[in-house]
C-alpha positions as CSV (number, residue, x, y, z in Angstrom):
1,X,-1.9,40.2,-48.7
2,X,-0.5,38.9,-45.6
3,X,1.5,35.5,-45.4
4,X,-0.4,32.6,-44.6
5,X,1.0,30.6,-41.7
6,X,1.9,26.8,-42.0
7,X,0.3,24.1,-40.7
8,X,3.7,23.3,-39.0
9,X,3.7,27.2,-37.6
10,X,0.0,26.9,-36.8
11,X,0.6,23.7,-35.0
12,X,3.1,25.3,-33.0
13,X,0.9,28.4,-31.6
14,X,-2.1,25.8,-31.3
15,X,0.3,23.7,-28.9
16,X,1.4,27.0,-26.6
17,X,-2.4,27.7,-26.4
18,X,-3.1,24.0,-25.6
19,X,-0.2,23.6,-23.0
20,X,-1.5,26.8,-21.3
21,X,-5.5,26.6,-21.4
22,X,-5.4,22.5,-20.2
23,X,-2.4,22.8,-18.2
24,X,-0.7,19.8,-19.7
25,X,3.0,18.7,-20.6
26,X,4.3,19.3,-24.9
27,X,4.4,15.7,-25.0
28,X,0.1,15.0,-25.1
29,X,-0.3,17.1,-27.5
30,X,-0.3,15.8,-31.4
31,X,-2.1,16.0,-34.4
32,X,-4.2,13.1,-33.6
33,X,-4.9,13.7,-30.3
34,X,-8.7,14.4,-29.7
35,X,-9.2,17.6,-28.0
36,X,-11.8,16.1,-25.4
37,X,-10.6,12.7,-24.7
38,X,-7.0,12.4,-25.1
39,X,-6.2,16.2,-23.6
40,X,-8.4,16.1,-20.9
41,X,-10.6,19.4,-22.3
42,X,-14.1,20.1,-21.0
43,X,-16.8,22.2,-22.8
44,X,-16.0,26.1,-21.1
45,X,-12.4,24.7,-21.7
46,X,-12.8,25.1,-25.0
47,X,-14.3,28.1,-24.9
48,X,-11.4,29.8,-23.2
49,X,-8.8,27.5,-26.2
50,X,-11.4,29.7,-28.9
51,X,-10.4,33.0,-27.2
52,X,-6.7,32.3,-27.0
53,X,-7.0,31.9,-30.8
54,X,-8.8,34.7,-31.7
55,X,-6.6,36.4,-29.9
56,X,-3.0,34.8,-31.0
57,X,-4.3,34.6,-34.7
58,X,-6.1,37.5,-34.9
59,X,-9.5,35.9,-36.5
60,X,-13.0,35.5,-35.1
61,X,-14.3,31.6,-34.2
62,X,-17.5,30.9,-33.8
63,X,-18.6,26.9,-32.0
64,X,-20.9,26.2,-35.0
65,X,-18.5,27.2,-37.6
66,X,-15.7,24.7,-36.4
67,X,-18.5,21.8,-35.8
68,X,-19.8,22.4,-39.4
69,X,-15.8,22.1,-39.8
70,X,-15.6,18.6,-38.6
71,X,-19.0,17.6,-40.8
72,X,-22.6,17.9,-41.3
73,X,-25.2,15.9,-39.0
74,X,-22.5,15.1,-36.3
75,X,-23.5,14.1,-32.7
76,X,-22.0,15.1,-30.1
77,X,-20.3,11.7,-29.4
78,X,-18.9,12.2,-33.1
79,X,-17.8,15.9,-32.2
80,X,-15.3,14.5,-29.5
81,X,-14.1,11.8,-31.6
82,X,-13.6,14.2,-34.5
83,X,-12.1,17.6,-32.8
84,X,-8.1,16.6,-33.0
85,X,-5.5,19.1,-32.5
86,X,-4.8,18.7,-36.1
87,X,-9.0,19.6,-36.9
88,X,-8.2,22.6,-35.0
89,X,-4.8,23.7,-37.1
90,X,-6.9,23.0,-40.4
91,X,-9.8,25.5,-39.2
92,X,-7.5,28.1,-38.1
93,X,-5.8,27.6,-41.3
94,X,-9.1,28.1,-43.0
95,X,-10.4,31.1,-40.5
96,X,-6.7,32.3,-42.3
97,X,-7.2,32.1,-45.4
98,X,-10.7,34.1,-45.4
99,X,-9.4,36.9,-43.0
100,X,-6.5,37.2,-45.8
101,X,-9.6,37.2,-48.8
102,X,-11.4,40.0,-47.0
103,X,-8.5,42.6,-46.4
């Protein structure tokens, strides 16, 4: 079984893939900060952010698995305000932990 990563290491990859696919400066980018809103991402934008980790972490994302992530029912209005940086540390964190359950 493979160590897990922190959310602090996690965090850290997230912000290089961040800083990279939106072209912005270390200092936007937080927990808090909503991905859409406060960093300025747009829809194939995220797209490209889902590649970069499925490549850096080595797991598979899927759009519907990290919406049912942030809740059931949500609009899409509530998907902005919901996707934070730190929303997208806890489902890599989770994408993780069942890549390390499988092998």
């Amino acid at each position: 079984m493979e160590n897990l990563l922190s959310e602090e290491e996690i965090f850290a990859k997230l912000s290089v893939i961040l800083q990279e696919a939106l072209r912005i400066g270390t200092t936007k980018i937080r927990p808090e900060a909503r991905v859409f809103d406060d960093l300025g991402a747009e829809s194939l934008d995220l797209l490209d952010i889902r590649f970069r980790v499925d490549e850096s972490f080595g797991v598979k994302t899927s759009d519907e698995d990290l919406i049912r992530s942030l809740g059931e029912g949500l609009t899409a209005e509530d998907i902005q305000e919901k996707l934070t940086v730190r929303s997208l540390v806890l489902y890599i964190q989770n994408c993780l932990q069942e890549k390390s359950q499988i092998l």
